[in-house]
C-alpha positions in Angstrom: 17.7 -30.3 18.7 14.5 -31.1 20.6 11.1 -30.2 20.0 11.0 -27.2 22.1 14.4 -25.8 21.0 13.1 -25.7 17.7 10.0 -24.6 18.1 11.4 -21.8 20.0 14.2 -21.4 17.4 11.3 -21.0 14.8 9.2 -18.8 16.5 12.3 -16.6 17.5 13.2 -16.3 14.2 10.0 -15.6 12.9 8.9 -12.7 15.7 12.4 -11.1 15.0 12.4 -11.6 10.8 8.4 -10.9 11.0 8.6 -8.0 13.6 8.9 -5.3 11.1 7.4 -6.4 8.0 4.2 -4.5 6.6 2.6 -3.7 3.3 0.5 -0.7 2.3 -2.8 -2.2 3.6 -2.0 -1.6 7.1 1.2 0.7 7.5 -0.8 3.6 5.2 2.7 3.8 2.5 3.0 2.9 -0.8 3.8 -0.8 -1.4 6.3 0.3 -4.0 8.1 2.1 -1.7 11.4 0.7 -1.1 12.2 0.0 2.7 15.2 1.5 2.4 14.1 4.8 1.2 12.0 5.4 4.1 12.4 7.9 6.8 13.3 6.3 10.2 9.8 7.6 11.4 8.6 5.8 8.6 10.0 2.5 9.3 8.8 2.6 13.1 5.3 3.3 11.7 5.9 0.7 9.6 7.4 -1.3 12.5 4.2 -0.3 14.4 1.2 -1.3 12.4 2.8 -4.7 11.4 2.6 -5.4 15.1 -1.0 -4.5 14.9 -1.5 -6.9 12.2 0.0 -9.5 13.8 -1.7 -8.7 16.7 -5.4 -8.9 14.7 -4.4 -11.8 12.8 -3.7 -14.1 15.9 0.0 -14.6 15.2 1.4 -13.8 19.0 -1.5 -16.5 19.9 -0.2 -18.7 17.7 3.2 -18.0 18.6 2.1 -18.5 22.1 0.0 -21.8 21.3 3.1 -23.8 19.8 5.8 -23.0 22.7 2.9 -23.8 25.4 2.3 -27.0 23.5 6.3 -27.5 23.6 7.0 -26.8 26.5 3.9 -28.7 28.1 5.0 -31.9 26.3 8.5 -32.1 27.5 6.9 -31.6 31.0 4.5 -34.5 30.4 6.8 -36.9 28.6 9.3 -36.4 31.6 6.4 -36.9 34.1 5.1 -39.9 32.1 2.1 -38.0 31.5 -0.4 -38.5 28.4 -2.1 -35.9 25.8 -4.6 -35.0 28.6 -2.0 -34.0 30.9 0.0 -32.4 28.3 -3.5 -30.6 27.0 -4.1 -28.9 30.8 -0.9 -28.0 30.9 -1.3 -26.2 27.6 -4.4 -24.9 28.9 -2.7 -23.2 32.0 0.2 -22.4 29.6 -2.1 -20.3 27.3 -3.9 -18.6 30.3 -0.7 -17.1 30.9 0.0 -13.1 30.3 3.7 -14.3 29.0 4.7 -14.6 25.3 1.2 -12.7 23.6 3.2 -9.7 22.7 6.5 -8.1 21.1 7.4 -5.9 23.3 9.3 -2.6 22.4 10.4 -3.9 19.5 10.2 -1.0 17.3 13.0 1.0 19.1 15.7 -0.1 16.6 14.9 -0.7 12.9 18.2 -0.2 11.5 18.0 -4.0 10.5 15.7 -2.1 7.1 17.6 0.7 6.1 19.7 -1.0 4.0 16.7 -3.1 2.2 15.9 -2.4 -1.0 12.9 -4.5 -0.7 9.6 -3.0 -1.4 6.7 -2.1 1.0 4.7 -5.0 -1.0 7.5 -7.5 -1.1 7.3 -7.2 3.2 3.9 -7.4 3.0 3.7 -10.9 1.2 6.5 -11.9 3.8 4.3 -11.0 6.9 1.3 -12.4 5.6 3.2 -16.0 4.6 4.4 -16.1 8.0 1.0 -15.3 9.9 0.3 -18.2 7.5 2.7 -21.0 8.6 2.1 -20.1 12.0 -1.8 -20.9 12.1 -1.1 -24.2 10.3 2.1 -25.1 12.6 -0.4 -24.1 15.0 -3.4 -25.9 14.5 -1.7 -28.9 13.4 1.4 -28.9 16.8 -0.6 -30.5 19.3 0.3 -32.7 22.8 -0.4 -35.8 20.4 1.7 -34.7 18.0 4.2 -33.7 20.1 4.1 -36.7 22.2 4.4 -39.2 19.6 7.4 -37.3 18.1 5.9 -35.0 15.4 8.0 -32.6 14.9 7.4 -28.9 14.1 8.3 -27.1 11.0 12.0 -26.8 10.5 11.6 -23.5 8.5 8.3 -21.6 7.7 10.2 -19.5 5.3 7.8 -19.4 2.2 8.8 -18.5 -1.1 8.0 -14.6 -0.5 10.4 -14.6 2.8 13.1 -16.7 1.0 13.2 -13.8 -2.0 13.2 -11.4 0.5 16.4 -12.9 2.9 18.2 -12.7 -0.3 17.2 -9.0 -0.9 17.6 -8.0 2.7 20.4 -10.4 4.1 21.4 -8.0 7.1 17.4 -8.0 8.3 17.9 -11.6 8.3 21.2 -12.1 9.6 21.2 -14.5 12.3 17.6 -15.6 12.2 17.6 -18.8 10.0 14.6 -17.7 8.1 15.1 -17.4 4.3 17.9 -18.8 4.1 
């Protein structure tokens, strides 16, 4: 798989397995809830505020930075470009109003009502991502790219890899946690 594919394989999986993930410091229930005691209103507003957070902690911009860096490499290593031509194409990659958001992804959250996870357990899985994705972030650049780095295969932590065992249909399909 190439450096893009995976990157965008990662990031996929970790906007979809991250997507609805919160913990009682931002969704305003109890972290020993269990997610699959919760209401369906209660899992959107759970579904809700984690966007928030991912939004305040910079994880769509981070998101954002490691596909522009991607995507800007394979341009500039087919062009016979360098770092500074893969860095301006970042640059007008990052300007871009694509990829900085989630969308309506809080229509469906069927994916939790059968996890028996708790509100906590989510939490440390959200935050673990955010994580990962500022280092991949900060340490994926044209350079790196360009001389063949790769990107994390899997930024599943140990508090997402507990949780994909607890709630393997929220996971299904992702490659996260497992």
């Amino acid at each position: 798989m190439t450096s893009k594919g995976r990157v965008i394989s990662i990031v996929g999986g970790v906007l979809i397995g991250g997507i609805f993930v919160a913990g009682c410091g931002f969704t305003g229930i109890g972290g020993g809830k269990q997610i699959d005691s919760l209401s369906e209103d209660d899992r959107k507003q759970v579904c809700e505020r984690t966007q928030e957070h991912l939004q305040d902690e910079g994880f769509y911009e981070d998101t954002k930075r490691l596909l522009c860096v991607a995507t800007s490499a394979a341009s500039v290593s087919i062009a016979g470009g360098d770092a500074a031509a893969c860095e301006a194409a970042v640059s007008t990659c990052l300007k871009s109003d694509s990829g900085t958001s989630s969308g309506d992804s809080c229509a469906d959250t069927s994916s939790l009502s059968s996890c028996p996870a708790t509100i906590s357990e989510f939490e440390d899985c959200i935050d673990e991502q955010i994580d990962a994705m500022k280092e991949a972030a900060a340490a994926f650049d044209c350079a790196a790219a360009l001389s063949g780095t790769q990107p994390p295969e899997s930024m599943a932590g140990p508090a997402c890899t507990a949780l994909a065992k607890k709630c393997p249909d929220y996971f299904s399909g992702q490659g996260e946690g497992t």
